[in-house]
C-alpha positions in Angstrom: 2.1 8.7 -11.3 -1.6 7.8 -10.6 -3.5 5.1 -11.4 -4.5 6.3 -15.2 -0.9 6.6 -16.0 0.0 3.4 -14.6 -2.3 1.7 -16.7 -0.9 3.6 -19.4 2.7 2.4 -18.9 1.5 -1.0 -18.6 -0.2 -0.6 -21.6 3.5 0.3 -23.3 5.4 -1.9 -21.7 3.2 -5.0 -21.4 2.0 -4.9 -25.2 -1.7 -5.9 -23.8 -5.0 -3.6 -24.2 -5.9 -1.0 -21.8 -9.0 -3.2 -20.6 -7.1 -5.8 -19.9 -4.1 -3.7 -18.2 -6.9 -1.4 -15.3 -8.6 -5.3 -15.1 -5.3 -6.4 -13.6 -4.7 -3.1 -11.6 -7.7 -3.3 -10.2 -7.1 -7.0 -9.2 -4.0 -6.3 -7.5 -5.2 -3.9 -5.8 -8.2 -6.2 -4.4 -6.3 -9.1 -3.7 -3.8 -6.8 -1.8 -6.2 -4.9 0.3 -8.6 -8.3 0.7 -5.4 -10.2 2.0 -4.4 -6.8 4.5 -8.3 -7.2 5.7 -7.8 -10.7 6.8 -4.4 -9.9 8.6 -2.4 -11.8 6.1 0.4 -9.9 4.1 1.8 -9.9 0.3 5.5 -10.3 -0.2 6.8 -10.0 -3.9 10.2 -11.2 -3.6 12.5 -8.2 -4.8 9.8 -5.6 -4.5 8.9 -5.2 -1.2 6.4 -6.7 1.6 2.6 -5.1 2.5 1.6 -5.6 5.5 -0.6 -4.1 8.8 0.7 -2.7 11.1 -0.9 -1.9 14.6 -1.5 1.0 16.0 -1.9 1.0 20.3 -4.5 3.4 22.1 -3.0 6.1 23.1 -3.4 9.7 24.9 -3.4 12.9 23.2 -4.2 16.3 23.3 -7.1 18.4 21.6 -5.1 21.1 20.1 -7.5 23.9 20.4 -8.9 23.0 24.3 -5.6 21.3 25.2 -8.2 18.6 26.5 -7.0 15.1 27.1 -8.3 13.0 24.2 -7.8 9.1 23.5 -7.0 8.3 20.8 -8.6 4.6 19.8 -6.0 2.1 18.8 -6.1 1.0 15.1 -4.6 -0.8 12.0 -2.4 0.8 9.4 -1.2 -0.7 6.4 2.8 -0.2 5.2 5.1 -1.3 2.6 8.5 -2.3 3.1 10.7 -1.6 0.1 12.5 -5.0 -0.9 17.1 -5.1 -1.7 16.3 -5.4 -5.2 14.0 -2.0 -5.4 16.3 -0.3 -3.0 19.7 -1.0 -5.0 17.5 0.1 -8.4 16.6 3.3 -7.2 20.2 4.0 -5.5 21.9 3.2 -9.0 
């Protein structure tokens, strides 16, 4: 599913116009990534947690010189699935 359909199924299952349905995608998806930004994270009880996870520095190898390369450290973000989305989706 991408983001037009999603909108789309909102649309259906919300009973609310399409304007109004990618307004509140598009919020979400702010507020999420704003709140990830400022190392916070977003837990919707039942659904699952986002959050960052950090990444440390590490050594690699250049696959086609076998060089040693470091790699810089960095942030990630990840969802952790909530009890009430895992037992829906194992029903």
């Amino acid at each position: 599913m991408n983001k037009t359909e999603l909108v789309a199924a909102i649309v259906e299952k919300a009973g609310v116009q399409k304007k109004d349905a990618e307004a509140v995608v598009k919020a979400f998806t702010e507020v999420v990534t704003d709140e990830l930004k400022a190392g916070g994270s977003v837990q919707l009880v039942g659904f699952g947690t986002f959050a960052v996870s950090e990444r440390a520095a590490r050594e690699g190898l250049n696959p086609a010189t076998k060089e040693k390369i470091t790699i810089a450290a960095s942030k990630a973000p990840k969802f952790k699935a909530g009890k009430a989305l895992k037992d829906a989706i194992n029903a």
